[in-house]
VOZA-935458 format. One record per residue (C-alpha): residue in three letters; chain; x, y, z. Coordinates in steps of 0.5 Angstrom, whole numbers, plus 500, padded with zeros to 3 digits. Layout:
BEGIN
+------+------+-----+-----+-----+
! code ! unit !   u !   v !   w !
+------+------+-----+-----+-----+
!  ALA !    A !   X !   Y !   Z !
...
+------+------+-----+-----+-----+
***
This chain:
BEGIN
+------+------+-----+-----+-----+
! code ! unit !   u !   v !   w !
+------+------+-----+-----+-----+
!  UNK !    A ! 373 ! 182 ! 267 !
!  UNK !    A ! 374 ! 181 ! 274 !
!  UNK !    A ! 371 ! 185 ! 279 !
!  UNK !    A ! 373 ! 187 ! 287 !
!  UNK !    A ! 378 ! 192 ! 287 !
!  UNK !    A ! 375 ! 199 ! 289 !
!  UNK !    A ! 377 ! 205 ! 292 !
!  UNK !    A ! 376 ! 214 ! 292 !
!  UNK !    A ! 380 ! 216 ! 285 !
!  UNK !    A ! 387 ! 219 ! 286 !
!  UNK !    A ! 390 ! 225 ! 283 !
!  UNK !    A ! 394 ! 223 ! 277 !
!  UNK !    A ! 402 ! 225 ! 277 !
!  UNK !    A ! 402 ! 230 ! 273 !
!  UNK !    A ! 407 ! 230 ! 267 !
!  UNK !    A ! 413 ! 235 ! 266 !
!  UNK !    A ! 411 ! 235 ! 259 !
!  UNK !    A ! 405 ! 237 ! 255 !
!  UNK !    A ! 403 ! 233 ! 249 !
!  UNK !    A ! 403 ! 235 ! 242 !
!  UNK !    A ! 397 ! 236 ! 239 !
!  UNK !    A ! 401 ! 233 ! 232 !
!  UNK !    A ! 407 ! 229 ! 230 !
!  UNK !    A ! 412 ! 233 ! 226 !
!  UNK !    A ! 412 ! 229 ! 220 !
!  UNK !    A ! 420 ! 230 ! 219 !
!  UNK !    A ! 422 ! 227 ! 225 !
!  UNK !    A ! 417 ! 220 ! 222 !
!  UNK !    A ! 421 ! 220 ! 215 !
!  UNK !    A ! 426 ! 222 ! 217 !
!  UNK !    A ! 426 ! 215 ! 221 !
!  UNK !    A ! 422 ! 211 ! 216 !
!  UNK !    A ! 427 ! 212 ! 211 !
!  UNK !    A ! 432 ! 208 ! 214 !
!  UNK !    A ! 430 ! 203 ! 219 !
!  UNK !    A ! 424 ! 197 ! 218 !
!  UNK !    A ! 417 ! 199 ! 221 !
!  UNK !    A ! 413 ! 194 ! 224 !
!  UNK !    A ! 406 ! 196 ! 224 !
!  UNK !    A ! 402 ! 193 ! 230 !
!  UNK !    A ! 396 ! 188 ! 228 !
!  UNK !    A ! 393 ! 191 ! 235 !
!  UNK !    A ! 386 ! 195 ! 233 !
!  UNK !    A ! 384 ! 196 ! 240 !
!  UNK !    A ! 383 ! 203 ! 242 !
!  UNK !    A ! 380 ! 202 ! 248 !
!  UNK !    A ! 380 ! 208 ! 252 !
!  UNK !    A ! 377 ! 211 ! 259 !
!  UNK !    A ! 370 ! 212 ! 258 !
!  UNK !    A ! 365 ! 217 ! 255 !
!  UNK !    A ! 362 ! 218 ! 262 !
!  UNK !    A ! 368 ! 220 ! 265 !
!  UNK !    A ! 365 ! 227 ! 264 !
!  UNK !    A ! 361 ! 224 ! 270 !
!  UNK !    A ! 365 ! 224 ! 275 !
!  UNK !    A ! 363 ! 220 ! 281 !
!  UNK !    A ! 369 ! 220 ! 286 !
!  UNK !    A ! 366 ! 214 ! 290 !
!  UNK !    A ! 367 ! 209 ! 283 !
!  UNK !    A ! 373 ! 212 ! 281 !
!  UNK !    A ! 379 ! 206 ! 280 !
!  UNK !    A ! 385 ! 208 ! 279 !
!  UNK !    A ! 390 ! 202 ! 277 !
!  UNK !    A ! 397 ! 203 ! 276 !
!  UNK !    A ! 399 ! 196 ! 276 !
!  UNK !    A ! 399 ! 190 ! 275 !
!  UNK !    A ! 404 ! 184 ! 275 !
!  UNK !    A ! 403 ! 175 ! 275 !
!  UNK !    A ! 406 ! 172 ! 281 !
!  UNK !    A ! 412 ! 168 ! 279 !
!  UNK !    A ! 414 ! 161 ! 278 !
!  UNK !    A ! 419 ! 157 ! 278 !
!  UNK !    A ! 416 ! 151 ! 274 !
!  UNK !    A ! 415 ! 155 ! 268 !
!  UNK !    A ! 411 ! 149 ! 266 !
!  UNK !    A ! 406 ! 151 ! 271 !
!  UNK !    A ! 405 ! 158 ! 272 !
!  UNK !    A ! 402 ! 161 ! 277 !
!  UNK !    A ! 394 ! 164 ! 276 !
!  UNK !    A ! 396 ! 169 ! 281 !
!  UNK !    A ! 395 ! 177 ! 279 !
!  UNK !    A ! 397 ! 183 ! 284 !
!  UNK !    A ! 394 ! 189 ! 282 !
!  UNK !    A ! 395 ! 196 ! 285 !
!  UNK !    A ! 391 ! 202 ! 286 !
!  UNK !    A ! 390 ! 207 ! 292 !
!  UNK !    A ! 393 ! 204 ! 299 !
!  UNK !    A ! 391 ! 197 ! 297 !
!  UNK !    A ! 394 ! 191 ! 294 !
!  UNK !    A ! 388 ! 186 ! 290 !
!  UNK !    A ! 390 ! 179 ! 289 !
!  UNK !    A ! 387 ! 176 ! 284 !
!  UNK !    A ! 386 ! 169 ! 282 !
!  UNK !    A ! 385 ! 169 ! 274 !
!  UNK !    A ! 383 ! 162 ! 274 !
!  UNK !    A ! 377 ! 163 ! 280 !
!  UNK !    A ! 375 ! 169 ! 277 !
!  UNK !    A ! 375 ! 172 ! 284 !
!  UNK !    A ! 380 ! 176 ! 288 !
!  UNK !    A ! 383 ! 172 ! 294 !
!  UNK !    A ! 386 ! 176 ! 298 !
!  UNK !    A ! 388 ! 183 ! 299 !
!  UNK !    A ! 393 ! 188 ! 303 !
!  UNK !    A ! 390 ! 195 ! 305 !
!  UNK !    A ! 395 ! 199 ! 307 !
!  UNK !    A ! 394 ! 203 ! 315 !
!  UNK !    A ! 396 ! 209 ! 312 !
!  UNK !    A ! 389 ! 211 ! 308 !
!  UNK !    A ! 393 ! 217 ! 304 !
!  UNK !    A ! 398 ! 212 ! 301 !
!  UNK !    A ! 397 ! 211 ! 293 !
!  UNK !    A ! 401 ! 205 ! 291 !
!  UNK !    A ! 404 ! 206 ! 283 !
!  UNK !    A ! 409 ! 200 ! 282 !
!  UNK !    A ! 409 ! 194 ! 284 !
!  UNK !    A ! 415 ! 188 ! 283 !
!  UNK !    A ! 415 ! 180 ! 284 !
!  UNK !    A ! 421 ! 176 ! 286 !
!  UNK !    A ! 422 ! 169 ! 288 !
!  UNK !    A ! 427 ! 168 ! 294 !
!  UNK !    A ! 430 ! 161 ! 296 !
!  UNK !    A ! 427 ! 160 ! 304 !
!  UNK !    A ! 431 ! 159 ! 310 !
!  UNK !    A ! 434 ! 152 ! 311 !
!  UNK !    A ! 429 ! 150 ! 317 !
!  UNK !    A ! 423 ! 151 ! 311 !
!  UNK !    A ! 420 ! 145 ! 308 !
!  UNK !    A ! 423 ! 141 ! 302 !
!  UNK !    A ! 416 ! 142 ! 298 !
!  UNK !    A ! 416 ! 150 ! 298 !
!  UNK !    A ! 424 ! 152 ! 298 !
!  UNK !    A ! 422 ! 159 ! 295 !
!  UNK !    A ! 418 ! 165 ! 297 !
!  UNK !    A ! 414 ! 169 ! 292 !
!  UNK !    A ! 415 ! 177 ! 295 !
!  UNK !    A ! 412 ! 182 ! 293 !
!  UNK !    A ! 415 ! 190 ! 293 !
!  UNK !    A ! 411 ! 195 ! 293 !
!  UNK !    A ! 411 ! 203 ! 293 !
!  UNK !    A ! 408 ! 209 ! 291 !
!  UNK !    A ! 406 ! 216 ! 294 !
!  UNK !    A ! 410 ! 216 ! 301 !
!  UNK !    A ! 416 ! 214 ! 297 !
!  UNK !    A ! 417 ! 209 ! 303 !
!  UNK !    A ! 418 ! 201 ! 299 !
!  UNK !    A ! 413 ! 196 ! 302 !
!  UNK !    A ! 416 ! 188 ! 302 !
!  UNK !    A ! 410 ! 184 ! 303 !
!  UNK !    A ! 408 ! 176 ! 304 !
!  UNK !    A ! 403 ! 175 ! 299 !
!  UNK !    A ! 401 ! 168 ! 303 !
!  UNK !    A ! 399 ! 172 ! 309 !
!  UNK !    A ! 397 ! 179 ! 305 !
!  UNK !    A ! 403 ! 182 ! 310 !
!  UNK !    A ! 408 ! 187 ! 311 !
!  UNK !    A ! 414 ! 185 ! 313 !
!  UNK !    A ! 419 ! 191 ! 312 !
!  UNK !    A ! 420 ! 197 ! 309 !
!  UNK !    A ! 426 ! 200 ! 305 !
!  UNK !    A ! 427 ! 207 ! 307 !
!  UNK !    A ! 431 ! 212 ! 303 !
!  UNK !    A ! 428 ! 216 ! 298 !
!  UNK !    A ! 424 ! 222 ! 299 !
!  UNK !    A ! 419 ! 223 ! 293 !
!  UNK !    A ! 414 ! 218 ! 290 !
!  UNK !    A ! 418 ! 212 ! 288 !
!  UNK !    A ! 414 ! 211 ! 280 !
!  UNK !    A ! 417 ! 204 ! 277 !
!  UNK !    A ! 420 ! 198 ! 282 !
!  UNK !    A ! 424 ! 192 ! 279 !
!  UNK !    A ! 428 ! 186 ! 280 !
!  UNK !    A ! 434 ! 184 ! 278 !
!  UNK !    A ! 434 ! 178 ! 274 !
!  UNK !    A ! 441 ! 175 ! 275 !
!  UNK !    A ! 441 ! 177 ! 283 !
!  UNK !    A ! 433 ! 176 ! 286 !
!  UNK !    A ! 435 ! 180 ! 292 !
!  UNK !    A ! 436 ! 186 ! 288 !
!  UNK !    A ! 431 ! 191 ! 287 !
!  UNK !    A ! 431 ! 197 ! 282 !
!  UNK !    A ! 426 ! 203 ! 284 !
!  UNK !    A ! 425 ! 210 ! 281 !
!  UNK !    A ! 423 ! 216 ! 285 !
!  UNK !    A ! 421 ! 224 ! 284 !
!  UNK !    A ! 427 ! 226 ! 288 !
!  UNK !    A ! 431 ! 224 ! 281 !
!  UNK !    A ! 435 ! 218 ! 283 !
!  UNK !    A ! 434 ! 211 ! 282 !
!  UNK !    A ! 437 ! 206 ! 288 !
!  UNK !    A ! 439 ! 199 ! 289 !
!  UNK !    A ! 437 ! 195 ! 295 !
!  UNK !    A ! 438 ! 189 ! 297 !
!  UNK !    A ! 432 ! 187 ! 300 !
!  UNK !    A ! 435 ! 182 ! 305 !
!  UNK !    A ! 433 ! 175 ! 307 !
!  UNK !    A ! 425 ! 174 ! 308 !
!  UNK !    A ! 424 ! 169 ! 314 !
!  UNK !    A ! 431 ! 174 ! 318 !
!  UNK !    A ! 427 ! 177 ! 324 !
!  UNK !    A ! 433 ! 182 ! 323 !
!  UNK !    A ! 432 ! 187 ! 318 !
!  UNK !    A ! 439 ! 186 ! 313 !
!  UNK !    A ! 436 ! 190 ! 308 !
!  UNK !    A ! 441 ! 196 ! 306 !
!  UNK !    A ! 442 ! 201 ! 298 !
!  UNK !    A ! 447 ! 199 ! 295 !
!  UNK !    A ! 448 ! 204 ! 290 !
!  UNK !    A ! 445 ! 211 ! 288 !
!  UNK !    A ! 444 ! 213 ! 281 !
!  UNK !    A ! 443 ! 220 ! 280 !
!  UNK !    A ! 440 ! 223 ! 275 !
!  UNK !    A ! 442 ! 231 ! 273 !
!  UNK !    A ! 438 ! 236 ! 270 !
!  UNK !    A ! 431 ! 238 ! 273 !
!  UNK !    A ! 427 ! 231 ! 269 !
!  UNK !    A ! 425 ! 225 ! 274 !
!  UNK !    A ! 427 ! 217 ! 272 !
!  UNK !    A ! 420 ! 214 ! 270 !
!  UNK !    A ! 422 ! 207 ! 268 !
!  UNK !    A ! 429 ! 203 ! 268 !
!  UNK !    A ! 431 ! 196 ! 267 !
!  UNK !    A ! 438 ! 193 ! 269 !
!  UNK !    A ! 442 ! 189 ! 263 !
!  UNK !    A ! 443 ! 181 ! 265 !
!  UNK !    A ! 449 ! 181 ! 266 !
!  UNK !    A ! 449 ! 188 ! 271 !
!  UNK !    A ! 454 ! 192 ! 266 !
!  UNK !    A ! 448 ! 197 ! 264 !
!  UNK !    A ! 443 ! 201 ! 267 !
!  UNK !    A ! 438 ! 205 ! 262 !
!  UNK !    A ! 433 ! 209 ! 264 !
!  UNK !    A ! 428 ! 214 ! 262 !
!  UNK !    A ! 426 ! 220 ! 265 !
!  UNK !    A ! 420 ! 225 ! 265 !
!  UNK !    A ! 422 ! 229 ! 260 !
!  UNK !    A ! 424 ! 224 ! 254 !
!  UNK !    A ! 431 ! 224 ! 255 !
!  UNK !    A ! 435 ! 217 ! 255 !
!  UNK !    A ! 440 ! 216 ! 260 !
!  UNK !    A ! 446 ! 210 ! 260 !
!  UNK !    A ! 449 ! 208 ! 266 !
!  UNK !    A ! 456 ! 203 ! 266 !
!  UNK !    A ! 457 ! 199 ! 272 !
!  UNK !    A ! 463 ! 196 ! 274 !
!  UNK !    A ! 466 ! 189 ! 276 !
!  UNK !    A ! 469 ! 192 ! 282 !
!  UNK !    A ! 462 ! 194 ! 284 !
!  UNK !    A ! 458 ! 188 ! 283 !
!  UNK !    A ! 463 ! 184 ! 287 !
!  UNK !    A ! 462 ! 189 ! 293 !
!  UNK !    A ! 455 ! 189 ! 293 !
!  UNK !    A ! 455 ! 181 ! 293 !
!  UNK !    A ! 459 ! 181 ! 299 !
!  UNK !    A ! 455 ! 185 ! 302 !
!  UNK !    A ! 450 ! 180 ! 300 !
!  UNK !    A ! 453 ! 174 ! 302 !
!  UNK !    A ! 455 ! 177 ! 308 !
!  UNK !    A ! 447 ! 180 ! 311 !
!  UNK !    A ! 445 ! 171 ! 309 !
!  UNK !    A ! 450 ! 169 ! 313 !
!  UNK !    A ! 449 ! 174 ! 318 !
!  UNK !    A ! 442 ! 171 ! 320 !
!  UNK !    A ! 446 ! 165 ! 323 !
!  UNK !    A ! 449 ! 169 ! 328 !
!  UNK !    A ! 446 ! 170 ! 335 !
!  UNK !    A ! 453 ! 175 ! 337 !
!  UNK !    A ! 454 ! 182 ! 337 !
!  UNK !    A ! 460 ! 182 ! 335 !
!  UNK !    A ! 458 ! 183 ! 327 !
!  UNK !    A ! 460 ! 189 ! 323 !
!  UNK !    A ! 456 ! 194 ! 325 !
!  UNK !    A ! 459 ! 199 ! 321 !
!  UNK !    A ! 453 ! 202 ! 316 !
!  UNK !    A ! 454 ! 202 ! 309 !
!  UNK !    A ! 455 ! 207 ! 304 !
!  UNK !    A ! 451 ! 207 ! 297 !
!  UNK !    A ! 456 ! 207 ! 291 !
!  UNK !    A ! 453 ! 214 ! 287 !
!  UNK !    A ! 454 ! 213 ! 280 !
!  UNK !    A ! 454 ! 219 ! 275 !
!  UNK !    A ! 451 ! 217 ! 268 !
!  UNK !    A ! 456 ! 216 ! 262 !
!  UNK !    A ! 451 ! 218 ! 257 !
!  UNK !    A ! 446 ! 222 ! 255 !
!  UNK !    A ! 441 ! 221 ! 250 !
!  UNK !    A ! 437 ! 228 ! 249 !
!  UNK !    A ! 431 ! 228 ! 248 !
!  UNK !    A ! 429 ! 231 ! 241 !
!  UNK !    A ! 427 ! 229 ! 234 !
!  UNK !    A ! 432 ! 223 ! 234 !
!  UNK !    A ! 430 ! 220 ! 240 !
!  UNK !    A ! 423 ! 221 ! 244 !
!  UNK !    A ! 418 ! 226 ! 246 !
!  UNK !    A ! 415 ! 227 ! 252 !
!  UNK !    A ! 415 ! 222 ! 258 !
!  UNK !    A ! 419 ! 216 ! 257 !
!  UNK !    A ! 413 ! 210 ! 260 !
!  UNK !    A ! 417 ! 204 ! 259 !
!  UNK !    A ! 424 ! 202 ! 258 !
!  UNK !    A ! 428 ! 194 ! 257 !
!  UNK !    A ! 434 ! 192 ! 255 !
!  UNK !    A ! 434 ! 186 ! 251 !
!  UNK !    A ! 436 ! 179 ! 254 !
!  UNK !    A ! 434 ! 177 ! 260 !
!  UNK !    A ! 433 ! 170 ! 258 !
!  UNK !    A ! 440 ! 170 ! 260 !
!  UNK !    A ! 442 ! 166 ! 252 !
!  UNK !    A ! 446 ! 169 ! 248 !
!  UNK !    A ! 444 ! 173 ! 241 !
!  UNK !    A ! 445 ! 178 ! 237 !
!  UNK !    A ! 440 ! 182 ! 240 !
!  UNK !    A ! 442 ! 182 ! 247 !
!  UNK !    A ! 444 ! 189 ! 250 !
!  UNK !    A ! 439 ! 193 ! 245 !
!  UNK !    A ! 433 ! 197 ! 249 !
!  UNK !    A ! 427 ! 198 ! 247 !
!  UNK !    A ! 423 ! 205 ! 249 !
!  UNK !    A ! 417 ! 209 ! 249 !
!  UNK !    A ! 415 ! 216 ! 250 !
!  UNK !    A ! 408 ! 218 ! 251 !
!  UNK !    A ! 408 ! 223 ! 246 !
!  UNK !    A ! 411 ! 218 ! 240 !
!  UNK !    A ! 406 ! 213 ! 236 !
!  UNK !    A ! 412 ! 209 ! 236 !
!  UNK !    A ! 415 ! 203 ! 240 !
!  UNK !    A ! 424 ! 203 ! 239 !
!  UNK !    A ! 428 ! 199 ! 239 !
!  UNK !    A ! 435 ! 202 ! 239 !
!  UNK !    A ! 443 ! 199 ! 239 !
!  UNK !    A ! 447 ! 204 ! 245 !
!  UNK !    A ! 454 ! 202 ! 244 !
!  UNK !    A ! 454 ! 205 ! 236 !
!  UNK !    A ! 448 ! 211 ! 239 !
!  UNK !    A ! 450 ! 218 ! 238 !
!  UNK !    A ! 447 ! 224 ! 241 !
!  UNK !    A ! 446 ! 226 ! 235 !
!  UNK !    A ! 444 ! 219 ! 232 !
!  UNK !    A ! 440 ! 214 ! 234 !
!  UNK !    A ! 442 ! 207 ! 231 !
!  UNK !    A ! 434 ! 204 ! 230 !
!  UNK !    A ! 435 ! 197 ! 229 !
!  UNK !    A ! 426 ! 196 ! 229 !
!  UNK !    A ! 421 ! 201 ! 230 !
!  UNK !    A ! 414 ! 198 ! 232 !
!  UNK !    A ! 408 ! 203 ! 230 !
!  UNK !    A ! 403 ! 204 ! 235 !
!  UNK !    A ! 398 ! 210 ! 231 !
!  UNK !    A ! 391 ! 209 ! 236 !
!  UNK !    A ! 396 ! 211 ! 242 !
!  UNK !    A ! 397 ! 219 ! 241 !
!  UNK !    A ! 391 ! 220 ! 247 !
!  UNK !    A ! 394 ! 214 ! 251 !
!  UNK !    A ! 399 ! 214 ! 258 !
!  UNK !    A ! 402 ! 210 ! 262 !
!  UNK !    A ! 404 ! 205 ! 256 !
!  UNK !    A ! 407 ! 199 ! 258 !
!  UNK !    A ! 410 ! 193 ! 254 !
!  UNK !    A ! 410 ! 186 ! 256 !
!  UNK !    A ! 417 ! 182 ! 252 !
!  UNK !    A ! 418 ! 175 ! 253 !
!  UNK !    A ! 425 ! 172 ! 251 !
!  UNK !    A ! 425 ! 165 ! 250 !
!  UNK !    A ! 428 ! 160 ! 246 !
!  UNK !    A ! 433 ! 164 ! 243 !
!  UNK !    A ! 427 ! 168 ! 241 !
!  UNK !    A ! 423 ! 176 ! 243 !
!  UNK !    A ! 417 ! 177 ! 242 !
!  UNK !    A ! 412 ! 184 ! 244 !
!  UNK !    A ! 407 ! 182 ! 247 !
!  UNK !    A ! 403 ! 187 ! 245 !
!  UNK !    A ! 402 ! 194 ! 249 !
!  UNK !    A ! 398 ! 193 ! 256 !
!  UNK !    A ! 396 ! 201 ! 259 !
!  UNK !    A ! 393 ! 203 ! 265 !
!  UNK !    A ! 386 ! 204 ! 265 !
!  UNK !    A ! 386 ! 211 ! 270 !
!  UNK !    A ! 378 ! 211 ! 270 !
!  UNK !    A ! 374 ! 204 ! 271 !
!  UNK !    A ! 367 ! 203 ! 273 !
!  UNK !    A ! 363 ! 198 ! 275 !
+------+------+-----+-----+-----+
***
């Protein structure tokens, strides 16, 4: 345990769905008859504390989120953790066993929910040694995303556009500029989060998806080769959005466009504001008995690493009110018929939220590193 960081609890966000006391045991046979189960060699049932019925507001810690720093040499990974709770960001050493800096936001009443690293190539002016900076984005509460520089525990620019709380943010694999985030305003936006050492802000939205219905995007990930988007919403439904080439061609422009920007000292740019691309999903996958219950916590889609594999394009979802995680092929899936390549059995997670799940892909090779969750209530 590391200690450090410390703030007033916060209100929860409030799920638009109830859990249930009970599985339907249907549902469970139904999908153990034809798929293989995995049962997780993971016993740890930690859960808040039982003096949460001692409420003191003052030790209160609410840590939503928590991500290592990356690296390019991945013989040499970083030590460094960012946490997130409250309006502060801790920095946390885990070789030292300490925090080593920490970001407080000057609005007290922000509550950050989600943070997300990436490492962008610096300017041509910055030394041979250190050619990449590690940024990250942060949001939450006020909808508005904070882009910071961890070696100087700043921000140095805000992405604006949302009009609710932003609940998951994430990076592009195969574009590091490009930022994925979800908000309670039913939308999810892609930003490119411009150049890091640029004075001027060449930050703009690419593309706005929306999300039709009254449910919310509360998890997404966006396949390697930028031809699928996958979301998950706040009433368990599974939503499947396909990109098109064209698109993609134009957003890279646009990105290009804004690195070379950066040179010019003239005003004779293109000044011209650019409109996002709106994109409508293609398809839903409602929730129900073949699909999930409740809020969809986490979503991923497989082959990230880039290798090819048979696996690659499958996502892996969880619901908070399913003891199961699912890996699941959207090409041969149905509306009515989930085609279910892998459930991994969780039964110690029924009274849990805010599951997250940690894939490596390697090697040619994936592995779940077991279930991270948020601990909404720590004492010190």
């Amino acid at each position: 345990m590391i200690e450090g960081h410390s703030h007033l609890g916060h209100n929860r966000i409030k799920r638009s769905s109830k859990r249930k006391q009970t599985k339907p045991k249907n549902k469970k046979n139904k999908r153990q008859s034809r798929r293989k189960v995995v049962t997780s060699d993971n016993d740890d049932n930690s859960s808040s504390s039982s003096d949460d019925d001692d409420d003191n507001d003052s030790q209160d810690l609410d840590i939503w989120a928590c991500e290592f720093e990356p690296s390019i040499n991945s013989n040499n990974p970083s030590t460094l953790v960012a946490l997130c709770g409250g309006s502060s960001i801790l920095f946390l050493d885990t070789q030292q066993g300490r925090h080593v800096k920490k970001y407080t936001h000057p609005e007290p009443l922000e509550c950050f929910y989600t943070l997300a690293w990436t490492l962008l190539q610096q300017s041509d002016n910055v030394s041979e040694d250190d050619p990449y900076a590690a940024i990250l984005a942060v949001a939450g509460k006020f909808g508005s995303i904070k882009l910071l520089e961890p070696t100087q525990a700043h921000c140095y620019r805000y992405l604006f556009g949302h009009q609710q709380p932003v609940l998951k943010l994430n990076f592009a694999t195969k574009e590091p500029r490009w930022l994925l985030s979800s908000s309670m305003d039913m939308s999810v936006r892609l930003w490119d989060i411009g150049t890091p050492a640029n004075e001027i802000d060449d930050s703009c939205c690419l593309a706005h998806f929306t999300v039709p219905g009254t449910s919310y995007p509360t998890s997404m990930s966006l396949s390697y080769d930028l031809s699928l988007l996958a979301v998950g919403t706040s009433k368990a439904d599974l939503l499947q959005y396909g990109i098109q080439p064209t698109d993609v061609s134009e957003w890279r422009r646009i990105t290009r466009q804004s690195k070379s920007y950066k040179n010019n000292d003239d005003d004779d740019g293109d000044d011209e504001q650019y409109n996002p691309t709106i994109i409508k999903p293609k398809t839903k996958f409602p929730h129900g008995q073949e699909w999930h219950d409740g809020y969809v916590e986490d979503i991923y889609i497989l082959g990230q690493d880039g290798d090819e594999n048979e696996l690659n394009n499958h996502i892996v979802s969880r619901g908070s009110n399913d003891m199961e995680v699912l890996m699941w092929n959207p090409k041969t899936s149905t509306k009515t018929d989930a085609d279910i390549y892998l459930s991994l059995d969780w039964p110690e997670s029924d009274d849990c939220t805010g599951l997250r799940f940690c894939i490596v892909e390697k090697d040619g090779r994936k592995r779940i590193n077991g279930l991270l969750y948020i601990i909404t209530h720590l004492y010190y």
